[in-house]
C-alpha positions as CSV (number, residue, x, y, z in Angstrom):
1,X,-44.2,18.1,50.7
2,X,-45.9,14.5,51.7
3,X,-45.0,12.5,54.4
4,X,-45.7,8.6,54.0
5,X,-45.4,7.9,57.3
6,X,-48.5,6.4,59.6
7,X,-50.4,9.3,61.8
8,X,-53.6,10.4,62.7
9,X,-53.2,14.1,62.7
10,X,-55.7,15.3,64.8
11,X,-55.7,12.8,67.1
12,X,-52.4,13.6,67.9
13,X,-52.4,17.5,67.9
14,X,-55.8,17.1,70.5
15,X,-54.3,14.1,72.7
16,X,-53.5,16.3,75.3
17,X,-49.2,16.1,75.2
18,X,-47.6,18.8,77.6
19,X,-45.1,19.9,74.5
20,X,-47.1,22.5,73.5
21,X,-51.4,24.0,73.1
22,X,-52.5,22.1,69.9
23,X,-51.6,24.1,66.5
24,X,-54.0,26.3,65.4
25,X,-56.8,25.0,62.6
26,X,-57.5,26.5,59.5
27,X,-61.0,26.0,58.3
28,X,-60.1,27.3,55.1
29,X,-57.0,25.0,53.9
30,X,-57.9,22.4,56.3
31,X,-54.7,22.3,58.3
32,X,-53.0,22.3,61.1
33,X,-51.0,25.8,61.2
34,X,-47.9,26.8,63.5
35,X,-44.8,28.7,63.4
36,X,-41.3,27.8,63.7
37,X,-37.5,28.7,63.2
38,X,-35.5,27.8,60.3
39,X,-31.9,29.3,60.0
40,X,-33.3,32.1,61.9
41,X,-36.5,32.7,59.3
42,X,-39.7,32.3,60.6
43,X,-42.0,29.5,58.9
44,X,-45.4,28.9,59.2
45,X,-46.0,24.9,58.7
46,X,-49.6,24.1,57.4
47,X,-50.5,20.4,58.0
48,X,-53.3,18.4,56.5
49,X,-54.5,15.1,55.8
50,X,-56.7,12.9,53.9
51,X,-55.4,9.5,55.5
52,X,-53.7,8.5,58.5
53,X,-51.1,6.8,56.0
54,X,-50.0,10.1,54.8
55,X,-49.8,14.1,55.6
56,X,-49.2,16.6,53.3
57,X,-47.1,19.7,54.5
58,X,-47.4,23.4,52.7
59,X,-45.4,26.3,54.3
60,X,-45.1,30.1,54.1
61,X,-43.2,32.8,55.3
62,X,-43.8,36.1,56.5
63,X,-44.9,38.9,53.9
64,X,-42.2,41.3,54.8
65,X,-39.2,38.7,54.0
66,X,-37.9,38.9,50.6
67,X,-38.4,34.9,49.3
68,X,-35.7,35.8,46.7
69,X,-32.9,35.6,49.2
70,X,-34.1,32.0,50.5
71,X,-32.6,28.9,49.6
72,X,-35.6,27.3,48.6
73,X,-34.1,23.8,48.9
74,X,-31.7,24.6,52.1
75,X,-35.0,25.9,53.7
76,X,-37.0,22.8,52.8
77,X,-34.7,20.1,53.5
78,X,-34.6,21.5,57.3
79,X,-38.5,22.0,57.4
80,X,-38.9,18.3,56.5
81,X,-36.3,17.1,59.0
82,X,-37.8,18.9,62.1
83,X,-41.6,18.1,61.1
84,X,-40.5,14.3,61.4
85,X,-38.9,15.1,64.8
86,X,-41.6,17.0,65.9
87,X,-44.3,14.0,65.1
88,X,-41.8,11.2,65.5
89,X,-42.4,10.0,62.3
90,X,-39.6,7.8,62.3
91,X,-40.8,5.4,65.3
92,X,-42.1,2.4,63.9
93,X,-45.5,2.5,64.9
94,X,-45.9,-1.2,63.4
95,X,-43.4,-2.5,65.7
96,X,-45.0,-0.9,68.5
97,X,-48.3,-2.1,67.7
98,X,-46.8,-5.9,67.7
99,X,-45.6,-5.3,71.3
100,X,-49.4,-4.0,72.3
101,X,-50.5,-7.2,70.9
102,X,-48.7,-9.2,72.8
103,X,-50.3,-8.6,75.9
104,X,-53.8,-8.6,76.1
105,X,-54.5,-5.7,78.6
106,X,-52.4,-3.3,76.0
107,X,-53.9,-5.0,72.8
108,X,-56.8,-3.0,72.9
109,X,-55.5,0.5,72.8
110,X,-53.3,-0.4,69.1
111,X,-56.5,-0.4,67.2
112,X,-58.3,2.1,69.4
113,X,-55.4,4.7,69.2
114,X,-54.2,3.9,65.5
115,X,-52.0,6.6,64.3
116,X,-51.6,8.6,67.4
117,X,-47.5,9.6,67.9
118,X,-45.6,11.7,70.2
119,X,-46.5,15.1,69.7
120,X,-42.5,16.5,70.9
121,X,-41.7,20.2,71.6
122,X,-41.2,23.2,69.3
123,X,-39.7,24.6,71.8
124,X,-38.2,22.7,75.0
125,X,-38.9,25.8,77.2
126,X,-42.3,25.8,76.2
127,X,-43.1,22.3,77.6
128,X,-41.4,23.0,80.4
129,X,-44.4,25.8,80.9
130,X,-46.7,23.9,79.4
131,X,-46.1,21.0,82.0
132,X,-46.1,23.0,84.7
133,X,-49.5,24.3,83.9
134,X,-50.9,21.4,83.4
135,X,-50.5,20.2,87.0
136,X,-53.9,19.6,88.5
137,X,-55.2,21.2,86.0
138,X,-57.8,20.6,83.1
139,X,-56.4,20.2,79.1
140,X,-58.8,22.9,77.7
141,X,-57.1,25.5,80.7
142,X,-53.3,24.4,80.7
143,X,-53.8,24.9,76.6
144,X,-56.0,28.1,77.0
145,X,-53.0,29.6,79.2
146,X,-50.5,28.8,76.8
147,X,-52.2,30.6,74.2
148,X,-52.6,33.8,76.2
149,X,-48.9,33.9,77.0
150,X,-48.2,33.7,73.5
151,X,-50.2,36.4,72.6
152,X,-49.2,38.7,75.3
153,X,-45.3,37.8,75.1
154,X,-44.4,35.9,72.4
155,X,-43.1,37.4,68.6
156,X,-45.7,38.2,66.3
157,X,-45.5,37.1,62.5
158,X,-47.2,38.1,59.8
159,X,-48.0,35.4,56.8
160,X,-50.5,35.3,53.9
161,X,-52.7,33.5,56.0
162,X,-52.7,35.1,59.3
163,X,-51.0,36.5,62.7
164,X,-49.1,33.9,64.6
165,X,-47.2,33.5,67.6
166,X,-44.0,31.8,68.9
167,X,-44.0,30.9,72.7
168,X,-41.6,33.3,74.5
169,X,-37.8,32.8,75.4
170,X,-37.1,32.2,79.0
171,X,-35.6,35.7,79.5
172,X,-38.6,37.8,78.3
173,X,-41.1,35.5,80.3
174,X,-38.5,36.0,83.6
175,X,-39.6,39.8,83.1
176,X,-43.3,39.1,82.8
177,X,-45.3,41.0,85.8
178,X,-46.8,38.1,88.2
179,X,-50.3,39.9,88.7
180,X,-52.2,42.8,87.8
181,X,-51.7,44.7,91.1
182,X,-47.6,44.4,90.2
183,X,-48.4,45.9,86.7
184,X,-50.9,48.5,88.0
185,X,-47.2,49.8,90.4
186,X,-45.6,49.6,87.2
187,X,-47.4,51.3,85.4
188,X,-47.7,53.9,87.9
189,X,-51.2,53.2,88.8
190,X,-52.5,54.6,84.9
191,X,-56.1,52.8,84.6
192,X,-58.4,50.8,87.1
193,X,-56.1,47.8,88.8
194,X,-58.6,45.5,86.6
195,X,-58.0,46.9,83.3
196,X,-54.5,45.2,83.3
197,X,-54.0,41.9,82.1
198,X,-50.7,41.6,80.8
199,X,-49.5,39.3,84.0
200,X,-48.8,35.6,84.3
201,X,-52.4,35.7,87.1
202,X,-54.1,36.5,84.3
203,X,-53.4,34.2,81.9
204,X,-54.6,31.2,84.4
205,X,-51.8,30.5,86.4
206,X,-52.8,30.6,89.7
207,X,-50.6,29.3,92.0
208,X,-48.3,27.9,89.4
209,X,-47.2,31.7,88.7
210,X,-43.9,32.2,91.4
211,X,-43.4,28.4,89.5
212,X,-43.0,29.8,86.2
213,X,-41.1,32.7,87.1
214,X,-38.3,30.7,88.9
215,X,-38.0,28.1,85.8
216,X,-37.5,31.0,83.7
217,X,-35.0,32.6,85.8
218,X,-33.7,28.8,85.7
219,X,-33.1,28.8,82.2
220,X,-32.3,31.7,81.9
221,X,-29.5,32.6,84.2
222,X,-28.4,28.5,85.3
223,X,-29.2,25.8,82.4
224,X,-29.0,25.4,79.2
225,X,-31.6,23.5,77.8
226,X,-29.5,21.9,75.1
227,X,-27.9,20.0,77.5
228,X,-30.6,18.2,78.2
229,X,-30.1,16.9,74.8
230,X,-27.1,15.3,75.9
231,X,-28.0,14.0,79.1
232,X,-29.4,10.5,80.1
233,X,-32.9,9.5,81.1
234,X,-31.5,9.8,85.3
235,X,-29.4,12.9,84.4
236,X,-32.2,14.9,82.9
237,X,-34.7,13.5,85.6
238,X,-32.4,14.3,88.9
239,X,-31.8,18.2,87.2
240,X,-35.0,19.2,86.1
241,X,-36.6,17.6,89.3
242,X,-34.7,20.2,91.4
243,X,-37.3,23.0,89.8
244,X,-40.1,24.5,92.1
245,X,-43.5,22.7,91.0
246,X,-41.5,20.5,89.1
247,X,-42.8,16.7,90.6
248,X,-42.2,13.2,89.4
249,X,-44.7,13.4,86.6
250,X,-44.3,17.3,85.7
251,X,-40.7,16.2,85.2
252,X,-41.6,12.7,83.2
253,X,-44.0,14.9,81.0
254,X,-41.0,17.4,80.5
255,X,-38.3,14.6,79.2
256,X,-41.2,12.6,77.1
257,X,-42.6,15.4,75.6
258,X,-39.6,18.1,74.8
259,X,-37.2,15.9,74.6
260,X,-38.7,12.9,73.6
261,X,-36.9,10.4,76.3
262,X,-39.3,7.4,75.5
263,X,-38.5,5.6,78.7
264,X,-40.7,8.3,80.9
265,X,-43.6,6.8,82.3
266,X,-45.9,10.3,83.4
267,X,-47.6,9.0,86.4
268,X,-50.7,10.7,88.1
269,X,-53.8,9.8,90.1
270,X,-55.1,8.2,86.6
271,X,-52.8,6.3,85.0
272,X,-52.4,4.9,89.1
273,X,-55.9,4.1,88.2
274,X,-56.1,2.4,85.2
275,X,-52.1,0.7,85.8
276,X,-53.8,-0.5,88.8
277,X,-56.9,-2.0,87.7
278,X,-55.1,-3.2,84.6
279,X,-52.1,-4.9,86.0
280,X,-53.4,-5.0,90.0
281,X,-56.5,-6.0,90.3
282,X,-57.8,-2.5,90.3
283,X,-55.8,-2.4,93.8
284,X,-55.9,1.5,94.5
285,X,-54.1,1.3,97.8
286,X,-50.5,1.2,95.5
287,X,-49.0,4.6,95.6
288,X,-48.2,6.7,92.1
289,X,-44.7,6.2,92.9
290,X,-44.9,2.6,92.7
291,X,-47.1,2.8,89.4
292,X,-44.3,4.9,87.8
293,X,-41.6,2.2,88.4
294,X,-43.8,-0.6,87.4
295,X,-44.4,1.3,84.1
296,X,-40.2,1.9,83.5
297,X,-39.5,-1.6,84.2
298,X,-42.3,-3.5,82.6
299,X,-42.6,-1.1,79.6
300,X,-39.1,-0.4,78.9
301,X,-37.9,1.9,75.8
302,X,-41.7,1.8,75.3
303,X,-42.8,3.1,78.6
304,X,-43.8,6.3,77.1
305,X,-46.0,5.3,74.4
306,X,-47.1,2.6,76.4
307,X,-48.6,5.7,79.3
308,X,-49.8,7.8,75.7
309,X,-52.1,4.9,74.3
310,X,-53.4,3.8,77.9
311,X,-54.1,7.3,79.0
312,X,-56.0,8.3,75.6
313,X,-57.8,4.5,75.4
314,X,-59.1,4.7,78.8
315,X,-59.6,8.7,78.4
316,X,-62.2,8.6,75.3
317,X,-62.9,4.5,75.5
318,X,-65.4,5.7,78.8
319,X,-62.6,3.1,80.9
320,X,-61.5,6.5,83.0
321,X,-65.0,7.6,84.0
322,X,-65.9,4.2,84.6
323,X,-62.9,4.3,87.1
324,X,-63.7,7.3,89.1
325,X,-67.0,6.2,90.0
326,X,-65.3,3.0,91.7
């Protein structure tokens, strides 16, 4: 399957998006590899490109499922459809581009950050963990834990060209053990205390663990995140604020990237820094809070393309590091 549609790839999958770690590559086909759910049948997607004007899409499925009993078309008609929503390949990035243009303190990042899209959830609960993680936190470690609680909770798939994970539902990761001294009772004190490492501490959590236990009880046992899917922008933000470690721009990250509300404006300590200087004359004493409204009003139903662009210009452009030391 091709996709005409305008998107650099890899600049997308490694832009740092709280949706989800970036998909695993494949040296030997190229691509970009990752598992979802079709009709309840497990697919491994396998994206590559040549061009940022196109992206090819091959697909498997695991070895123990007959193929004779699939719909071939049913099953690739559905693939299609959620590869566009995943990579938002129906936003017209042109359009975009033209509003960037427009003002000079944007017009840099169009060029800079050509084909980069909203990388949106495979899985709404995932971000949510995912987000979390990522709170004062580094990409390479928020993605690195997300990986590990695959591995240790999520399904495991066999295909043709490998094992892969799905992220864990909310009521398997609401069992998970919290550290290894709380496996080690479980376990009725077996091994060593520090041969157990099947427990959210392990996996990088740190303080964030008693966070992601209580959105998974959350979603588990109170909300049902398809609702969220029929929710506004303030609806969505005043319920999944109420979560534990859940701030302003956890929650803005959560609505952008699962559930692709564009009018989020993630707000942090950087894009305070680079709003500021941009739009403030590199003013620092305005609070995040401030930033975050000035980036919903100014920036509209592209607010959160808007934060995307800026944060990965200033981010890889040497801008950010040329901030900090101010």
């Amino acid at each position: 399957m091709n996709f005409n549609s305008l998107i650099d790839l890899e600049l997308t999958q490694y832009s740092g998006q709280t949706s989800q770690s970036p998909w695993k590559f494949d040296n030997g086909s190229n691509s970009f590899n990752n598992v979802i759910i079709v009709d309840n049948i497990p697919v491994l997607l396998k994206l590559s490109q040549n061009n940022v004007n196109s992206m090819n899409l091959d697909y498997e499925i695991p070895t123990a499922i007959d193929e004779s009993i699939i719909d071939k078309d049913k099953l690739e008609s559905k693939i299609k459809s959620e590869v566009n929503r995943i990579y938002d390949l129906d936003y017209d990035l042109d359009k975009f581009y033209n509003y960037l243009k427009e003002d000079e303190k944007l017009a840099p990042s169009a060029e800079f950050c050509k084909g980069l899209r909203l990388f949106i959830a495979t899985d709404p609960f995932e971000s949510i963990i995912a987000s979390i993680s990522s709170s004062n936190n580094s990409i390479a470690r928020w993605t690195k834990t997300i990986d590990k609680i695959k591995k240790i909770w999520g399904d495991e798939y066999i295909f043709p060209s490998g094992r892969y994970y799905k992220f864990p539902p909310s009521e398997v990761l609401m069992e998970a053990y919290e550290n290894n001294l709380e496996e080690y009772e479980a376990d009725n004190r077996q091994m060593e205390i520090e041969c157990y490492s099947n427990n959210l501490k392990s996996c990088g959590l740190g303080y964030r663990v008693p966070y992601v236990k209580q959105a998974s009880e959350i979603f588990t046992l109170e909300i049902d995140l398809n609702d969220f899917y029929h929710m506004s922008y303030d609806e969505a933000y005043n319920e999944i604020i109420k979560i534990k470690g859940v701030g302003p721009k956890v929650a803005d990250c959560i609505l952008l990237y699962g559930f692709n509300f564009r009018e989020a404006f993630p707000s942090d300590v950087w894009i305070k820094r680079i709003v500021s200087y941009l739009y403030f004359d590199n003013d620092q004493s305005i609070p995040v809070k401030k930033i975050r409204e000035f980036g919903m009003e100014e920036f509209g139903d592209y607010a959160g393309y808007v934060q995307l662009y800026l944060f990965h210009y200033a981010r890889k452009s040497g801008l950010m590091d040329r901030l900090s030391k101010k």
